[in-house]
C-alpha positions as a Markdown table, in Angstrom:
| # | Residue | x | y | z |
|---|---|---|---|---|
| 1 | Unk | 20.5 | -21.5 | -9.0 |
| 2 | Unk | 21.9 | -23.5 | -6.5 |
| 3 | Unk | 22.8 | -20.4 | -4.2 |
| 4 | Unk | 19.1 | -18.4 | -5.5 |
| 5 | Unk | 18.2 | -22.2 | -3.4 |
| 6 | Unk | 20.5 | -21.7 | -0.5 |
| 7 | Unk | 19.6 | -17.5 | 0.1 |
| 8 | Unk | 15.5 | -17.4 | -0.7 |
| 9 | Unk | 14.6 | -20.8 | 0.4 |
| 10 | Unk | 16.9 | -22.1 | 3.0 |
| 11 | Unk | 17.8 | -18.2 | 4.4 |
| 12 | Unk | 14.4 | -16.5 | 3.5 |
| 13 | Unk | 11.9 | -19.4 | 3.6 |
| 14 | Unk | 10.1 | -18.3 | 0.5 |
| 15 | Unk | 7.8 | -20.8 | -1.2 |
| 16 | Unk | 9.3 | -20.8 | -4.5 |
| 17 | Unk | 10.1 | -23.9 | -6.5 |
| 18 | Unk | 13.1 | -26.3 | -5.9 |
| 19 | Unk | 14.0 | -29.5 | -6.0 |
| 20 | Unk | 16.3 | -29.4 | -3.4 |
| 21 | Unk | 19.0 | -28.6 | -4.6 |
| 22 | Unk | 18.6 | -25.6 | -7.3 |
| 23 | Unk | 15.8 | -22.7 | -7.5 |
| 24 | Unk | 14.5 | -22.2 | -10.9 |
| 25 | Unk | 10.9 | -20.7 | -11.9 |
| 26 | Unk | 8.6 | -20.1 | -14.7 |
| 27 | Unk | 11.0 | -16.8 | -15.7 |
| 28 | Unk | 14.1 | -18.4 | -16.5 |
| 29 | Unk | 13.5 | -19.0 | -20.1 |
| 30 | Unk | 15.9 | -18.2 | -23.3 |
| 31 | Unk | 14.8 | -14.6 | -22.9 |
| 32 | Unk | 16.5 | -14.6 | -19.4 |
| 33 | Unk | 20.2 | -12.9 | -18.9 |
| 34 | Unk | 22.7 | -13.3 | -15.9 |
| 35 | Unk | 25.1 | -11.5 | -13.6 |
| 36 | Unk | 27.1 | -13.6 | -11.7 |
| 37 | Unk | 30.6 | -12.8 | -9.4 |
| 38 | Unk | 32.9 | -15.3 | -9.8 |
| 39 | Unk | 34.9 | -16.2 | -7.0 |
| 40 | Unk | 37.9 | -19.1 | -8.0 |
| 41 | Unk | 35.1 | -21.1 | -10.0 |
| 42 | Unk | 32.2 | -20.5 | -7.4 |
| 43 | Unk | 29.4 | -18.1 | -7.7 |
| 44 | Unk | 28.9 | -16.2 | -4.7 |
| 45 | Unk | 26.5 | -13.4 | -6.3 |
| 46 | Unk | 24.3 | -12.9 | -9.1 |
| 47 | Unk | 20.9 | -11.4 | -10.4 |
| 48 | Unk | 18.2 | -11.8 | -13.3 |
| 49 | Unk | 16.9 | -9.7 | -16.0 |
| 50 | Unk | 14.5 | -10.4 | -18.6 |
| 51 | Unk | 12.9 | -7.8 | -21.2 |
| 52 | Unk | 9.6 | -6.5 | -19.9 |
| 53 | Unk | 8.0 | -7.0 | -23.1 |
| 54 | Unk | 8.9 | -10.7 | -23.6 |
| 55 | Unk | 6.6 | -13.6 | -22.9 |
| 56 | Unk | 7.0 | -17.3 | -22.3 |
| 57 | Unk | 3.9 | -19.3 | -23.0 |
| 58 | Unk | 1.3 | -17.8 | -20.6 |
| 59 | Unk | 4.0 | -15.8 | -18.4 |
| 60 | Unk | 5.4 | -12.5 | -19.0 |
| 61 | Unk | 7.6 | -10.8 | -16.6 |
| 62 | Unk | 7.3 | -10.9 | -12.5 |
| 63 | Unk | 5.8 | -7.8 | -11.9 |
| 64 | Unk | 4.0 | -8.0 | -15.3 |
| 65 | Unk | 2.3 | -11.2 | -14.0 |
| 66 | Unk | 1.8 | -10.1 | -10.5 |
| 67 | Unk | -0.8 | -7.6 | -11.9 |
| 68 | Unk | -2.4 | -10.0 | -13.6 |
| 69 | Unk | -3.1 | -12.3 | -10.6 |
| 70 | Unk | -0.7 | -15.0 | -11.8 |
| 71 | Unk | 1.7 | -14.7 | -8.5 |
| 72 | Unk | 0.5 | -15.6 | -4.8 |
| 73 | Unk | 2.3 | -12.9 | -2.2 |
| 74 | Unk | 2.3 | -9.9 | -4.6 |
| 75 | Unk | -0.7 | -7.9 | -4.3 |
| 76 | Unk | -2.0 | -7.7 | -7.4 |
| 77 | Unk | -2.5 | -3.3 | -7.3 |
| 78 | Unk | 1.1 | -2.8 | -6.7 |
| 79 | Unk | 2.6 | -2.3 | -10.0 |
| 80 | Unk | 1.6 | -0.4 | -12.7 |
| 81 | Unk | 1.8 | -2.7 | -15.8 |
| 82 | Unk | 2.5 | 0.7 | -18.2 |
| 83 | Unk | 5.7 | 0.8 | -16.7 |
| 84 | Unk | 6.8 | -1.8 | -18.9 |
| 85 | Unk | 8.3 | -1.1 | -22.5 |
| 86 | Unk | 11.0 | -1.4 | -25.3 |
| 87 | Unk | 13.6 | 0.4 | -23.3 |
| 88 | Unk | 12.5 | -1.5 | -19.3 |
| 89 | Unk | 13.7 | -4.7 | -18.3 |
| 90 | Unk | 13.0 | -6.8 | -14.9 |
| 91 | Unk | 15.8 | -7.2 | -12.6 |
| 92 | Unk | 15.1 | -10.3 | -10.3 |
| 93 | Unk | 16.6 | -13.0 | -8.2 |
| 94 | Unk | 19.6 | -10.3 | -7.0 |
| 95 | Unk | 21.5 | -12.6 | -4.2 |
| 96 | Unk | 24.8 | -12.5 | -2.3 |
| 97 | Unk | 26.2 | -15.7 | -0.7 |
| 98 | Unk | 27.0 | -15.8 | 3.2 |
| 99 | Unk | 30.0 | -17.0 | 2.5 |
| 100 | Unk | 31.1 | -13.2 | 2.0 |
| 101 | Unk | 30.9 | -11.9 | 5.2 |
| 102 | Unk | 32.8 | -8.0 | 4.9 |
| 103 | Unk | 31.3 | -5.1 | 4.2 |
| 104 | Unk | 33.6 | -4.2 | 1.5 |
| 105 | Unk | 33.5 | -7.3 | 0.3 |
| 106 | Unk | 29.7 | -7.8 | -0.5 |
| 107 | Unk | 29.3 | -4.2 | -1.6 |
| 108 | Unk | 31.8 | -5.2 | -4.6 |
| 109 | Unk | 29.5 | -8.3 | -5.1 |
| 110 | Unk | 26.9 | -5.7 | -5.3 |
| 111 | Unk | 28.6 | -3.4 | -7.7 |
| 112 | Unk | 30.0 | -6.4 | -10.1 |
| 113 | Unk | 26.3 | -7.4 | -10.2 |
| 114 | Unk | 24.2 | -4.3 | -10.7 |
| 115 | Unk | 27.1 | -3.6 | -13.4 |
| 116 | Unk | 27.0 | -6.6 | -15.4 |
| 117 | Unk | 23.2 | -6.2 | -15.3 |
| 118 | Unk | 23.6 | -2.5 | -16.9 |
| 119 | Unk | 25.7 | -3.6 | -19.3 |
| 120 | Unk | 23.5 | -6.3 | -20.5 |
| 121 | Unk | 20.9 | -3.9 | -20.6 |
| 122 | Unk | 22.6 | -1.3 | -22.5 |
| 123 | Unk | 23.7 | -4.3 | -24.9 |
| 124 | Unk | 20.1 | -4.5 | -25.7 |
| 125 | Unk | 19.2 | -0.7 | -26.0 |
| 126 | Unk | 17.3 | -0.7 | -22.8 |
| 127 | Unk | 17.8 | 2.2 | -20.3 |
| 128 | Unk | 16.3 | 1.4 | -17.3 |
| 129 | Unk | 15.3 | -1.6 | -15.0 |
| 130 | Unk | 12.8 | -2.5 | -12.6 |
| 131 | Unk | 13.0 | -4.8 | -9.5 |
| 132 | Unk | 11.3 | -5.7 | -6.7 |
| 133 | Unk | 12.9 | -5.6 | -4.0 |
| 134 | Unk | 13.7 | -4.5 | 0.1 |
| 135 | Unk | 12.7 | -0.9 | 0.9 |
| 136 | Unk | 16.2 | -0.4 | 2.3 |
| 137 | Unk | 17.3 | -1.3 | -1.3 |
| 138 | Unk | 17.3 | 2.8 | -2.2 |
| 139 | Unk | 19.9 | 3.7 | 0.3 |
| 140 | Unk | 22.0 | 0.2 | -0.7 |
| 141 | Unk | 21.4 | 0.9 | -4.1 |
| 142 | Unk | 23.3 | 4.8 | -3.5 |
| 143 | Unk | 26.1 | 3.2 | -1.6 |
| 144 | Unk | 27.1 | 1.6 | -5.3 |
| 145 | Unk | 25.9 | 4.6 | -7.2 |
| 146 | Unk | 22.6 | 3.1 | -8.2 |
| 147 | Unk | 19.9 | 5.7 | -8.4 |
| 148 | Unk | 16.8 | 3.7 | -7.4 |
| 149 | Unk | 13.0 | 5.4 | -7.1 |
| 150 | Unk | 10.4 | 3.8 | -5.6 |
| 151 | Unk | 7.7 | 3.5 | -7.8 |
| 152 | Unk | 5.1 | 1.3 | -5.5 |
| 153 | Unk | 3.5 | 1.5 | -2.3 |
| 154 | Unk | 5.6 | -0.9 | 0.0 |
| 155 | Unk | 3.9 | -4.5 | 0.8 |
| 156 | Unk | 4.6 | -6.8 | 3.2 |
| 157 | Unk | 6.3 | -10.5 | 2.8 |
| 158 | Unk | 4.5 | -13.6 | 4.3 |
| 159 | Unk | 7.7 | -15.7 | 3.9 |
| 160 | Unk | 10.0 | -13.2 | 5.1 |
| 161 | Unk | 8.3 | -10.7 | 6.8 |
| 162 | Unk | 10.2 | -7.7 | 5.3 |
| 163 | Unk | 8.5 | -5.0 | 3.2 |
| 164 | Unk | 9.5 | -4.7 | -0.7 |
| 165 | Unk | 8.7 | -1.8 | -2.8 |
| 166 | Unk | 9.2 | -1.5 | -7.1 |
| 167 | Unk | 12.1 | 0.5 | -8.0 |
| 168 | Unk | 12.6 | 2.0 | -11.1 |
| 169 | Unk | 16.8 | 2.3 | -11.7 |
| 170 | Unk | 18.6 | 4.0 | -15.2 |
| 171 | Unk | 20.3 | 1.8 | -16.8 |
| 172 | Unk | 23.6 | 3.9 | -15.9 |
| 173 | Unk | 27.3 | 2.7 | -15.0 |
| 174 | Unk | 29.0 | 3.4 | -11.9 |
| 175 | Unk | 32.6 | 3.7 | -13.2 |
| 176 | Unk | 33.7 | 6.0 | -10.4 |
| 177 | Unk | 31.9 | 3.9 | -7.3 |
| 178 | Unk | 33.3 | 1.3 | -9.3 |
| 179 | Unk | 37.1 | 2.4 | -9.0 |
| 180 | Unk | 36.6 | 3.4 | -5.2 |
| 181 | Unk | 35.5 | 0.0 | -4.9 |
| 182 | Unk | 38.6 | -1.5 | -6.1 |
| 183 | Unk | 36.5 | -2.7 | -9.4 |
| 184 | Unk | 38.6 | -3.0 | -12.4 |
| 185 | Unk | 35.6 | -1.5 | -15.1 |
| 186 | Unk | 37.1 | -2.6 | -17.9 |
| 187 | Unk | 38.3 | -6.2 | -16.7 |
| 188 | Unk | 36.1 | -6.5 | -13.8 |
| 189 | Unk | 38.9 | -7.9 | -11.6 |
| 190 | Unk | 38.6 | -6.7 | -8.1 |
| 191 | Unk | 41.5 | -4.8 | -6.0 |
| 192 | Unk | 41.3 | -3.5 | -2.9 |
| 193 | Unk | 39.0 | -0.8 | -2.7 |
| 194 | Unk | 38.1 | 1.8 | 0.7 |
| 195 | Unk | 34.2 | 1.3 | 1.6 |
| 196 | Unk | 34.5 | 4.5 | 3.0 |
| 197 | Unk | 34.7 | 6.5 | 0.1 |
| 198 | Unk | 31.5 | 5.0 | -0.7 |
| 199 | Unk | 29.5 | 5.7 | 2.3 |
């Protein structure tokens, strides 16, 4: 939560709420489940994912609530609340610190991320995920062997000034983008890996 603080609100200048030091919001609850890379005992990336058919007092899920005019920013026609079901969860929050600065480097955080989310998922029966998230996330997404399809127009963000779209990705892991990576699927330790071979 501390670098969700340091990336959305420092980096991004989103409005969300802080209290300084941390970022935390009215979706992390006991339903919630995290990602997170682990560098020698810091967290330098990490994501969210709730169930899509979950709710905490009068909240539900991000997009969920988004199309129920709960959330300022999101347009309240751009996703389609039938999406959501038994076997869709939300991915949210997805963030990579600055601190890792190579190519390589942040498209393992990447990998080790959307992985651990997929597993979670498939821990839970659920086979595929939504997120909201850059329009540029579909070509990112392929580098890591994420199939990602837009399922939303694209909006535009106030705070950031980037457009965002809802994706709809399986629930499916990588193992072989995971090996070219230098990913270790089974321990999760990372080797060196070629980016090229996943270009």
């Amino acid at each position: 939560m501390k670098l969700r603080k340091s990336f959305f609100v420092d980096g991004l200048g989103w409005h969300i709420p802080n209290d300084g030091v941390a970022e935390m919001d009215q979706y992390d609850t006991p339903y919630a489940h995290y990602s997170l890379v682990v560098d020698e005992g810091t967290v330098i990336a990490g994501a969210r994912c709730v169930p899509t058919t979950v709710s905490w007092g009068s909240y539900t899920n991000m997009l969920n609530d988004s199309a129920r005019g709960l959330l300022e920013g999101i347009p309240e026609t751009l996703f389609d609340p039938s999406l959501c079901g038994p076997e869709t969860w939300e991915g949210t929050r997805l963030v990579i610190s600055d601190t890792v600065t190579s190519r390589l480097g942040r498209l393992q955080c990447l990998a080790l991320t959307i992985d651990g989310l997929v597993r979670i998922l498939q821990a839970h029966g659920a086979k595929t995920f939504l997120t909201l998230s850059p329009v540029a996330l579909q070509r990112t997404a392929g580098l890591v062997g994420l199939q990602a399809q837009q399922a939303s127009v694209s909006c535009h963000c106030r705070d950031d000034g980037r457009e965002y779209a809802v994706f709809r990705c399986k629930a499916e892991r990588a193992l072989n983008r995971l090996a070219q990576l230098g990913i270790d699927a089974e321990t999760h330790e990372v080797h060196e890996g070629d980016v090229s071979k996943a270009v």
